[in-house]
Structures are given as C-alpha cells and as structure tokens.
LOKOLNU-645486 format. One record per residue (C-alpha): x negated, y, z negated; residue in three letters. Coordinates in steps of 0.02 Angstrom, whole numbers, plus 50000, padded with zeros to 5 digits. Layout:
N
<node c1="X" c2="Y" c3="Z" type="Ala"/>
...
! end
This chain:
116
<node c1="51708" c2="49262" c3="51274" type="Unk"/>
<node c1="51591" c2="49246" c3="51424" type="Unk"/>
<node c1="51421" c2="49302" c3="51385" type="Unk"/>
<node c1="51213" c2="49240" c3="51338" type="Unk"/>
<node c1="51253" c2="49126" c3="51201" type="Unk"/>
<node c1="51073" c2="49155" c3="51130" type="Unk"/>
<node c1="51109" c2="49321" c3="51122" type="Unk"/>
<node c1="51294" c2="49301" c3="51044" type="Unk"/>
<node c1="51197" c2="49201" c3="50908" type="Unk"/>
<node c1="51050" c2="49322" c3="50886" type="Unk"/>
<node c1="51176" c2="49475" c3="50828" type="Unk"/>
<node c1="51261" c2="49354" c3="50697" type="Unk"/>
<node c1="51085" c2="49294" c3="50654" type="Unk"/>
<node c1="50993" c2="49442" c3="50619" type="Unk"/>
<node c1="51152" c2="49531" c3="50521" type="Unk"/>
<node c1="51155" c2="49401" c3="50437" type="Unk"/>
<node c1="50980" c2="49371" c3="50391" type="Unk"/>
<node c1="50966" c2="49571" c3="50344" type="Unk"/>
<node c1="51090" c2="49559" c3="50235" type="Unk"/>
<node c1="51033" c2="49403" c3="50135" type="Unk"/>
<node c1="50849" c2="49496" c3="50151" type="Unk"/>
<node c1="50882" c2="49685" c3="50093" type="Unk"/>
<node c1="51038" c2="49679" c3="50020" type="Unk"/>
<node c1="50994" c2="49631" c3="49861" type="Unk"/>
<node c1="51059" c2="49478" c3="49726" type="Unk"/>
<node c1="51244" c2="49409" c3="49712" type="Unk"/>
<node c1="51322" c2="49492" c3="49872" type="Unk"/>
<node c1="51489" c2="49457" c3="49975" type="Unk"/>
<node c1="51456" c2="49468" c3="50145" type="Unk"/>
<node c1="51623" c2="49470" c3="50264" type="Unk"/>
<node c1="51636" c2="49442" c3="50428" type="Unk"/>
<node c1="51769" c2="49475" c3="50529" type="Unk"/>
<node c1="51881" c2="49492" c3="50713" type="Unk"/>
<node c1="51980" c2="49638" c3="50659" type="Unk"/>
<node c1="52057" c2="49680" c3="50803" type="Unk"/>
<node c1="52065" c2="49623" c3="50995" type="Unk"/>
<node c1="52131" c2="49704" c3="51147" type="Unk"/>
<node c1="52136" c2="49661" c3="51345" type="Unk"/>
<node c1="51955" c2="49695" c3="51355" type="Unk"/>
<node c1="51849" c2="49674" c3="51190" type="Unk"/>
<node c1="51836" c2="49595" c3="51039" type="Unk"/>
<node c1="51801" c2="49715" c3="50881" type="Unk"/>
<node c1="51684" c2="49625" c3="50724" type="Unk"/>
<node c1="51655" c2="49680" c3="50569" type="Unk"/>
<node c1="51507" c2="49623" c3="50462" type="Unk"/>
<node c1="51486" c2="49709" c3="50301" type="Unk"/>
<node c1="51390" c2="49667" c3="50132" type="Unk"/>
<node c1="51424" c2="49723" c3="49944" type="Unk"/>
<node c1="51236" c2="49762" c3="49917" type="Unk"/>
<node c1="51127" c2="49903" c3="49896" type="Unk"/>
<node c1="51162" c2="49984" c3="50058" type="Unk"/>
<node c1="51053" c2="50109" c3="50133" type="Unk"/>
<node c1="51028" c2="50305" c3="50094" type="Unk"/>
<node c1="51134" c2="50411" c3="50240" type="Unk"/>
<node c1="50988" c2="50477" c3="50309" type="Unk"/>
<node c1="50934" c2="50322" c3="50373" type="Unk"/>
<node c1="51073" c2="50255" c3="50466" type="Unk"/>
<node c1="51055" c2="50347" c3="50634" type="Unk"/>
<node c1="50862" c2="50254" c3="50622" type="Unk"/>
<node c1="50909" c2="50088" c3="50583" type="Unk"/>
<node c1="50923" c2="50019" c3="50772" type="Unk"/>
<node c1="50772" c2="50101" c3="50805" type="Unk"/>
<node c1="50630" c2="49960" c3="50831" type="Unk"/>
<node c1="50498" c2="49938" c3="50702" type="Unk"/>
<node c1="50602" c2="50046" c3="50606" type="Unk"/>
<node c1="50607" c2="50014" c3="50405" type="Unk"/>
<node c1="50694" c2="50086" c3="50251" type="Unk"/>
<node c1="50572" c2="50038" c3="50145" type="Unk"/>
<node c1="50420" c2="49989" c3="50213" type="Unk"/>
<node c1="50339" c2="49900" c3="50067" type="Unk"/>
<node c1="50488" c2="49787" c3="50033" type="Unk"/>
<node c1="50497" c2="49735" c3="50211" type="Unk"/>
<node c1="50299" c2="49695" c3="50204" type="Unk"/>
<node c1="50309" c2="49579" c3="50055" type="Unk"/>
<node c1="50481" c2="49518" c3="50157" type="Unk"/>
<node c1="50397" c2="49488" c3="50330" type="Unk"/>
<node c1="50508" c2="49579" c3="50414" type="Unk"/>
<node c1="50455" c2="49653" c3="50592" type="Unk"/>
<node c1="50569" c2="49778" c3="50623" type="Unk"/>
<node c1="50668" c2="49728" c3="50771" type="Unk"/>
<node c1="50794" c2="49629" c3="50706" type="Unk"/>
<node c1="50919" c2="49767" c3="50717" type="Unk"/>
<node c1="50853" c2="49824" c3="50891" type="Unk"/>
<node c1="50886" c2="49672" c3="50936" type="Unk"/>
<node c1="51065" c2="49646" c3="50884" type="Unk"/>
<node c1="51099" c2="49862" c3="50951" type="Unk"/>
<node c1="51013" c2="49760" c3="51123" type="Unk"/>
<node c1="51113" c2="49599" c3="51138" type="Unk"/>
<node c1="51269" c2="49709" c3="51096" type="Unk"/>
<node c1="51258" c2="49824" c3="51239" type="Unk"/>
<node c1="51200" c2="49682" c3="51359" type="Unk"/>
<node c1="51386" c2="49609" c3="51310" type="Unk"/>
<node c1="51480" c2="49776" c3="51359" type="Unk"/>
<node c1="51494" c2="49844" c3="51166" type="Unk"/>
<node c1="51451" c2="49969" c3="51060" type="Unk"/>
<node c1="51378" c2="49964" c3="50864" type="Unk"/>
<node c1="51367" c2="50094" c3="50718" type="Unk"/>
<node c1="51312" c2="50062" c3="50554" type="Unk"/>
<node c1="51412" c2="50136" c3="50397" type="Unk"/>
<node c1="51392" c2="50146" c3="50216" type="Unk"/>
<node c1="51538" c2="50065" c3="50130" type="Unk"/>
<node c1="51610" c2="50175" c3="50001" type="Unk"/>
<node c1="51584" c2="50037" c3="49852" type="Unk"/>
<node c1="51421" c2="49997" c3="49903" type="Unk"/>
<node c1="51340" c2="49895" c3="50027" type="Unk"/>
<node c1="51315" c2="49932" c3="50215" type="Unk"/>
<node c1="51458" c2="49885" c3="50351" type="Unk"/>
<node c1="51420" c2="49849" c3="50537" type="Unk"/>
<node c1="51562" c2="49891" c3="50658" type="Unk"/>
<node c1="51533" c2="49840" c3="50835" type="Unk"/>
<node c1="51643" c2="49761" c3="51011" type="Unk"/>
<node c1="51580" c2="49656" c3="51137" type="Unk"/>
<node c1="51652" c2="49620" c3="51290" type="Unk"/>
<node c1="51782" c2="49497" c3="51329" type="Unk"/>
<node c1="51723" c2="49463" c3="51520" type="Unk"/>
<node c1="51559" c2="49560" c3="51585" type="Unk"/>
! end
C-alpha cells in the first residue's frame, strides 16, 4: 500500500485507543483485511464493548464530537480522534462507516486505497 505512513498509523491508533478508552472492561477487539480487490484494501476493526446508542453513529466523525461528554472529560479525550481517522481515510482514497454490532460492541468498516 502506497500512502502517509503517519497517517496509516494514526487510523489504527486512534481505533484502537477508542476502543481500549470507551469500550468498557474485558473486550475482544478484531482487526481484520477482509477482503481485497484490484484497487483497495477493506479493514474491519470491531470491539465486544458497550457500543454506542444508534443515534449517535452518523455524529461520531464529527470533530469535538462526544457520546458522553463527562466520561470523555475524566478520560481526556479531545474529540478528534475519530475525525481524524474519517480524515486520514479519505486522504488514502477510502471510505468509513461506523456500525453497531448486533452482540454488542461497535464495528468500523472502512477501504483505503491500494495506489493513490
């Protein structure tokens, strides 16, 4: 994959980070290349924690954005780690959504480009 290695890092980084923040106590987290064609690469990161209510996942890329503002206080969370990660995805020819996961947690789908 050709691409801003910082940036590569940064989406891994912050999912990951998220997840060990918000997700809550003894969680899986899996990540994985599910699939790859001629021009992208499709990941999968998902978590078995609390997951997020379903009216907050349009908002979640959104910068500054929090689900619970109090938590993320105590946390020291900013807000723009997701931005971030939505950014650095796009800048690398792909796209990202954010799902619940039927059993629980929250699931990250998103491509990035094989050659920009």
């Amino acid at each position: 994959m050709q691409g801003n290695q910082s940036l590569l890092y940064s989406i891994f980084r912050n999912l990951m980070d998220n997840a060990i923040a918000y997700a809550g106590t003894h969680i899986r987290i899996t990540i994985e290349c599910f699939r790859e064609d001629a021009r992208f690469y499709y990941f999968s990161f998902a978590d078995t924690g609390v997951g997020v209510p379903p009216e907050h996942l349009s908002r979640l890329f959104e910068r500054f954005y929090r689900v619970d503002k109090g938590r993320s206080r105590k946390l020291g969370g900013t807000g723009l780690g997701l931005a971030i990660v939505k950014n650095a995805v796009l800048i690398h020819g792909g796209t990202i959504l954010a799902k619940a996961n039927p059993t629980g947690g929250l699931e990250f789908v998103f491509t990035l480009a094989k050659n920009l």
